[in-house]
C-alpha positions as CSV (number, residue, x, y, z in Angstrom):
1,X,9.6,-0.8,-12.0
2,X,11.5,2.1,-12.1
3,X,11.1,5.8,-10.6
4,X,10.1,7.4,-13.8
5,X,7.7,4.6,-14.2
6,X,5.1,7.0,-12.2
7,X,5.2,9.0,-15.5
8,X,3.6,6.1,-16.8
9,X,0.9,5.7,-13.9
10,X,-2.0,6.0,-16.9
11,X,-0.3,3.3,-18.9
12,X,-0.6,1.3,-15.5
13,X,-4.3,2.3,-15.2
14,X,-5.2,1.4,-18.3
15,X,-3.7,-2.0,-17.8
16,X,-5.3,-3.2,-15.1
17,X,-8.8,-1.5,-15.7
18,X,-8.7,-3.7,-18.6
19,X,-8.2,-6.8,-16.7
20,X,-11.0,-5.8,-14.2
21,X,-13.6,-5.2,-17.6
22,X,-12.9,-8.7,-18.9
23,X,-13.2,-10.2,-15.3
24,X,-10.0,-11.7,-15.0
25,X,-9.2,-13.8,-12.3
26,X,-7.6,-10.9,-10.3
27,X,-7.9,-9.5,-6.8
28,X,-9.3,-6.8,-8.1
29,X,-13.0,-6.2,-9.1
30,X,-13.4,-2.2,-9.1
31,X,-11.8,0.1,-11.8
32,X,-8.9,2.5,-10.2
33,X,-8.7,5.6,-10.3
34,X,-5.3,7.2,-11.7
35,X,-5.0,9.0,-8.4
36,X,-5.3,5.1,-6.8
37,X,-2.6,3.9,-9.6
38,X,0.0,6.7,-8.8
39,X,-0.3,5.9,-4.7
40,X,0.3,2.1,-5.3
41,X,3.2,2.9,-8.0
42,X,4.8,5.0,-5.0
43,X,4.3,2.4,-2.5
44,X,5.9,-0.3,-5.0
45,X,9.1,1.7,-5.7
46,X,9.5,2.4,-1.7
47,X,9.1,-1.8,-1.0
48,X,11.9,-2.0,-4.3
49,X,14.3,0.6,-2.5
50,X,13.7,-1.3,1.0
51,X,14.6,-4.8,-0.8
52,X,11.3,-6.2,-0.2
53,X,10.0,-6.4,-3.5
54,X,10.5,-7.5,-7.5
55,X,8.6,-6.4,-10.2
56,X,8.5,-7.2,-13.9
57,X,6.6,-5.4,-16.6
58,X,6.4,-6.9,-19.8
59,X,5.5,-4.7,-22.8
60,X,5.1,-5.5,-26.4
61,X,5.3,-2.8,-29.0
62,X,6.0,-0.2,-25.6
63,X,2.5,-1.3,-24.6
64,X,2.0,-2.9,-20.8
65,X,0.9,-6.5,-21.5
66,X,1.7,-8.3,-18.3
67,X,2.8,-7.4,-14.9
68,X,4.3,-9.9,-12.2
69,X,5.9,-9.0,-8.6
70,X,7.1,-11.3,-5.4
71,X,6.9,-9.8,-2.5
72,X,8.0,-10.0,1.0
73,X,5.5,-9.6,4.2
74,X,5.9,-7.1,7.1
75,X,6.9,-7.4,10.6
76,X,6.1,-10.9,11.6
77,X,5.2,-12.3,8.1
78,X,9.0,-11.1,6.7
79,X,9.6,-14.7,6.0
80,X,6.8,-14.8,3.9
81,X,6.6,-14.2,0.0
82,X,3.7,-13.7,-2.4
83,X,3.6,-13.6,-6.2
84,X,1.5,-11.9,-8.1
85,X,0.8,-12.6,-11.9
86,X,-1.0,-10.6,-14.3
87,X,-1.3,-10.8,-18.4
88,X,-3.3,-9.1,-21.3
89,X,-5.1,-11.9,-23.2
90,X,-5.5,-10.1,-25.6
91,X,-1.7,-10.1,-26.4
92,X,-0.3,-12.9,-28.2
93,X,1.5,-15.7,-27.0
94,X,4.9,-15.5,-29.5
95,X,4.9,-11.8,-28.0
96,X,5.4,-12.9,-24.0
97,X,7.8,-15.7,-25.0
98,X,10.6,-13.1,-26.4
99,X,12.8,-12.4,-23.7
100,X,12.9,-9.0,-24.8
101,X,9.6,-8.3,-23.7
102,X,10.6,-8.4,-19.9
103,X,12.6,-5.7,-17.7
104,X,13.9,-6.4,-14.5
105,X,13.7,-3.6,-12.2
106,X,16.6,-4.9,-9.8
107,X,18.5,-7.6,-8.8
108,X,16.3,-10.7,-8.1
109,X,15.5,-11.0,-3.9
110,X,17.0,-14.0,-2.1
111,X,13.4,-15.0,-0.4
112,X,14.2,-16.6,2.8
């Protein structure tokens, strides 16, 4: 995830109110709001610039298809990583095997 990636903020909407309207097994339950999708982008390139997070987008024909992240915890729970995983189903399966599909946003974290 880059900076100019908040240009993309309704591509990122889009995404994951998909994923909530076919029920996924997400977090998430309640359509965002592109105002809720542009705070959260800014929040995720702040953790990438402190070191405390990784995220990969995978697109397929310069469409979001699947988003993943690791991410580090905060004060006492620093030692502490979580992962996150999220794919269109809809996409398929020849498409998130091309390496091609994925961009790295940094230099993989050492996760102590």
């Amino acid at each position: 995830m880059l900076k100019n990636d908040l240009n993309r903020a309704g591509d990122f909407k889009k995404f994951l109110n998909l994923l909530v309207k076919e029920d996924a097994k997400i977090l998430r339950n309640i359509k965002i709001s592109l105002k809720q999708e542009k705070l959260w982008l800014k929040k995720q390139i702040e953790k990438i610039k402190q070191k405390k997070c990784v995220v990969l987008i995978a697109e397929h024909n310069s469409r979001i298809v699947g988003i993943t992240n690791i991410g580090l915890g905060d004060d006492r729970c620093q030692h502490i990583g979580t992962f996150g995983i999220s794919i269109n189903t809809v996409v398929s399966p020849t498409a998130l095997n091309s390496s091609s599909a994925f961009r790295s946003t940094r230099t993989p974290l050492l996760l102590r």
